[in-house]
N, C-alpha and C positions, 0 to 999 in steps of 0.2 A: 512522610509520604502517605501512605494508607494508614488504616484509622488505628493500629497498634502495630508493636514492632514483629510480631508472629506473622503478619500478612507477607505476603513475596508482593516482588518490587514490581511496581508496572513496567510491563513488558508489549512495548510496541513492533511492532509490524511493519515495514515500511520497503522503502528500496522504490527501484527503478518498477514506471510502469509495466503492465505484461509481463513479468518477471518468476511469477510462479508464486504471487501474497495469497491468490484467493486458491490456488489448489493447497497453500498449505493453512489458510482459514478452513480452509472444509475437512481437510483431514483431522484438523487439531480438533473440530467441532465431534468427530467419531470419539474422541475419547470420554470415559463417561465422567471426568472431574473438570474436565478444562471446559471453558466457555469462551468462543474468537466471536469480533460482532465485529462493525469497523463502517467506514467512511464516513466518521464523525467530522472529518475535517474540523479537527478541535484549535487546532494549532496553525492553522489560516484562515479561511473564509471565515470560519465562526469564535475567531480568539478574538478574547476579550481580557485585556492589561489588568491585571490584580493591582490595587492598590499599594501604597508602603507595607513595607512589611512581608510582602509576595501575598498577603489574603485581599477575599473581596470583599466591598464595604456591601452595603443591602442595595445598591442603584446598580453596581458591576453584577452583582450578582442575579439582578433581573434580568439583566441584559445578557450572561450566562445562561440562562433557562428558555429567555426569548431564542436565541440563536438556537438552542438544542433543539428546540420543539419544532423545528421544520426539518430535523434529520431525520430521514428515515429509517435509518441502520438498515438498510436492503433486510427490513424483517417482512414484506407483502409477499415472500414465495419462500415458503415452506422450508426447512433443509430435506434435501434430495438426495439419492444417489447418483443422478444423474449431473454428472457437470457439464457436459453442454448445455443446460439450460442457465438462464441470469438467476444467480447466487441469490441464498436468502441464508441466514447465518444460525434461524432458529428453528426449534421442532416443537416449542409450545406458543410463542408471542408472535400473535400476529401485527398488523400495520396499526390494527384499529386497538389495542394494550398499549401501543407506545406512552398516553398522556398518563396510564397506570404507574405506567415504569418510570416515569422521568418524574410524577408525585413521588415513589417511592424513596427513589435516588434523592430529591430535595430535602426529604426526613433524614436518610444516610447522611447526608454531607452539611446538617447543620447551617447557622445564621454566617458565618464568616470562613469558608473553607479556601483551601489554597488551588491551583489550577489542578494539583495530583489530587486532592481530595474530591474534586467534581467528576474527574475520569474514574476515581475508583469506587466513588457513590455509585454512578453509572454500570460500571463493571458489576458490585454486586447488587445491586438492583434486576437487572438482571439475570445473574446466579440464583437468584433466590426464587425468580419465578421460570426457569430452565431445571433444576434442582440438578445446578453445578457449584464448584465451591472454587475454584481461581480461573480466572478471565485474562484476556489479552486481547488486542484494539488493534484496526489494521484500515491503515490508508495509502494505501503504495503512492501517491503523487504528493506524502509529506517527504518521499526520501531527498530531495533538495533540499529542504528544508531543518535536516537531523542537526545540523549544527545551535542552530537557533533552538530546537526543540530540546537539546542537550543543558542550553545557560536558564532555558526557561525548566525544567525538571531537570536538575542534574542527577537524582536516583533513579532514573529508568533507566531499564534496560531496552539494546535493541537490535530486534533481528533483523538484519539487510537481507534482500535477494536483489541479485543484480543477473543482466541477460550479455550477452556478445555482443557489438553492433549489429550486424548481421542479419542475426536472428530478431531484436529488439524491434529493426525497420520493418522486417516481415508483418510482424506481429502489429506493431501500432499502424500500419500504412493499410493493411487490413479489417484490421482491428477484429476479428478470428470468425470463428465458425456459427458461435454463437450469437453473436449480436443479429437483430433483426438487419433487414433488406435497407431500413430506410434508415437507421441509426450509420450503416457502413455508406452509402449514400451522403448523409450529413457529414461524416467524417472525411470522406473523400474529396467533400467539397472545400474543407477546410483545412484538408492536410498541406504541410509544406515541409521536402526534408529538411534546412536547415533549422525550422522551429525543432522535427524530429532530434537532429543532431545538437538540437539543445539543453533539450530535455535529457538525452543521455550526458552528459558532455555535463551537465551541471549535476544530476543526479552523483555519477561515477564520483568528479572531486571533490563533495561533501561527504562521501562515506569514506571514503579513501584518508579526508581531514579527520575523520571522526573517529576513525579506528588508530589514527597516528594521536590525538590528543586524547583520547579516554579507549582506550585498548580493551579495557575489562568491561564496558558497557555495551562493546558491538560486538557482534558476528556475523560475517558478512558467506551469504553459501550460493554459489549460482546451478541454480537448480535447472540442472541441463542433463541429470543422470539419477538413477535410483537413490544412488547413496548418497547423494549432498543434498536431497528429499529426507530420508532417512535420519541424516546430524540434524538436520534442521528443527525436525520434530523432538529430537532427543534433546537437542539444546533448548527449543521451547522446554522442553518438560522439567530440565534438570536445573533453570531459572526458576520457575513455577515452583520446584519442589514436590514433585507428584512423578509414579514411576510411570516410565511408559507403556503403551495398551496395544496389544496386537490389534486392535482395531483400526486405531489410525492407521495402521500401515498399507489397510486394504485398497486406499485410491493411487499408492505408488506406479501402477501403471498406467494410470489413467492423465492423457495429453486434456489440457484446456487452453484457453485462447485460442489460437489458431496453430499450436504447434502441432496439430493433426491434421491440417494442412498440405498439397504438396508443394513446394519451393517453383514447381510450373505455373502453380493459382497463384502467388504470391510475387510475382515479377519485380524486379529494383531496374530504375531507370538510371540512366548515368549519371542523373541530379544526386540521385540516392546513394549512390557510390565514393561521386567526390565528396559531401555533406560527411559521411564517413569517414573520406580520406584524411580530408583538413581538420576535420572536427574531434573524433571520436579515437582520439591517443589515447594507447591502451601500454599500461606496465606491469598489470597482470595477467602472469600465465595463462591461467583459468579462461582469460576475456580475449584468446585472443582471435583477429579476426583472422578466419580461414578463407580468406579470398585474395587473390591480388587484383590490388584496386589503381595499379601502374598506370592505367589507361586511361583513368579517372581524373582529368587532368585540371588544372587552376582555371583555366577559361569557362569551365562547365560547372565550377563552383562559384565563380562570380557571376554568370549568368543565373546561374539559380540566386544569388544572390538578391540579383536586379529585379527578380519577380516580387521581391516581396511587398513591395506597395501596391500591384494588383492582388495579391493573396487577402490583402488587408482589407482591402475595399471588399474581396467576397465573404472573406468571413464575419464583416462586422452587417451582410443580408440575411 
């Protein structure tokens, strides 16, 4: 996995959008050993197949460096205290270090490295110009994805967050407090609950799969209270190997996306209910939805159905 057996295992970030990944990148970012950075989208938009073997030959691995170099790792805004504002993951590396960092990382990770050896070149590459010493990667929209991401690295580790339906609609259907005017705008125009009731609905049965076949690589916490905030961070830390820092703990009160919100600004239409209804079967406790959705009936969920070929036509404007 990483470049000697003393290093801890990579440890991914992921789960359901909205779910509480970037309040607990930011929290994790307060402690003074750990380093979170994320939306590499390593393991979709920008995977690239390792040759035989699981390494790359020198043509994959150009093409490995091409795809990183338009990541931004949301490093162009500062780390803050402030979580309403759009996330930046670092307090030394700005937008304009990135091509630094990703030369440095290509010295780290050598002429033939494997898909883990490119993430954790990355990782301390970064470490080294943060002056942290273990890292971990966070793209909440690979949680569909954990399964696939599990046969392609089977030694990471991985932290799920997952939300309620409920609250998940809230959240994405608004998409919170912080996003600008014209971003919720764009989103509004392209939202559709069943897409919504997809995304959870696929999310959910991937980690659910992934904690039933590899039990000791997931943890799955739905960060809906102080203390499943709390394990979350302790369980990062005690993968890591590093004790935990009263530090982190100081953003536990603090709501982001739009769970500071009130549920009046946030309105669910009956599209959104049934998409819920039909869609979004839930078998854990934890998940479960606190509404009754009786009313919510199959007519209103095939009608929403039916829209989706106009939905299709606006979002591809």
């Amino acid at each position: 996995m990483n470049s000697n057996e003393n290093n801890p295992p990579v440890v991914l970030i992921t789960g359901l959008p909205r779910s509480g990944t970037t309040w607990l990148v930011r929290s994790l970012n307060q402690h003074p050993k750990i380093l979170a950075f994320g939306e590499t989208h390593f393991f979709t938009r920008r995977w690239v197949r390792p040759s035989r073997g699981g390494r790359y030959n020198s043509s994959g691995l150009k093409r490995v460096w091409r795809n990183l170099s338009s990541c931004p790792f949301w490093s162009a805004v500062p780390l803050k205290q402030d979580l309403g504002k759009r996330p930046g993951w670092f307090s030394r590396t700005s937008f304009d270090d990135l091509p630094d960092v990703l030369e440095s990382a290509r010295q780290i990770a050598g002429p033939n490295p494997t898909p883990a050896g490119v993430l954790d070149s990355i990782g301390r590459a970064f470490c080294q110009r943060e002056g942290k010493s273990v890292w971990v990667e966070k793209t909440a929209t690979h949680g569909k994805s954990v399964l696939a991401i599990a046969r392609k690295m089977p030694d990471a580790r991985f932290i799920l967050t997952m939300r309620e339906p409920i609250g998940f609609f809230r959240s994405y259907k608004f998409q919170g407090s912080q996003s600008s005017r014209a971003t919720r705008e764009r989103h509004a125009r392209r939202y559709h609950p069943f897409i919504a009731a997809l995304v959870w609905r696929l999310t959910y049965r991937a980690t659910r799969k992934l904690r039933l076949r590899h039990p000791k690589s997931a943890s799955v916490f739905i960060m809906s209270n102080d203390e499943q905030r709390r394990l979350a961070l302790e369980e990062t830390c005690r993968i890591l190997g590093v004790a935990p820092d009263d530090a982190m703990y100081g953003t536990c009160g603090i709501k982001v996306n739009s769970s500071d919100v009130s549920e009046e600004k946030r309105p669910l239409d009956s599209s959104d209910l049934a998409c819920i209804r039909f869609l979004c079967n839930v078998e854990d406790p934890g998940l479960k939805i606190q509404m009754d959705l009786s009313k919510a009936g199959v007519f209103t969920f095939l009608k929403a159905i039916l829209t989706l070929p106009f939905w299709f036509i606006r979002y591809l404007r």
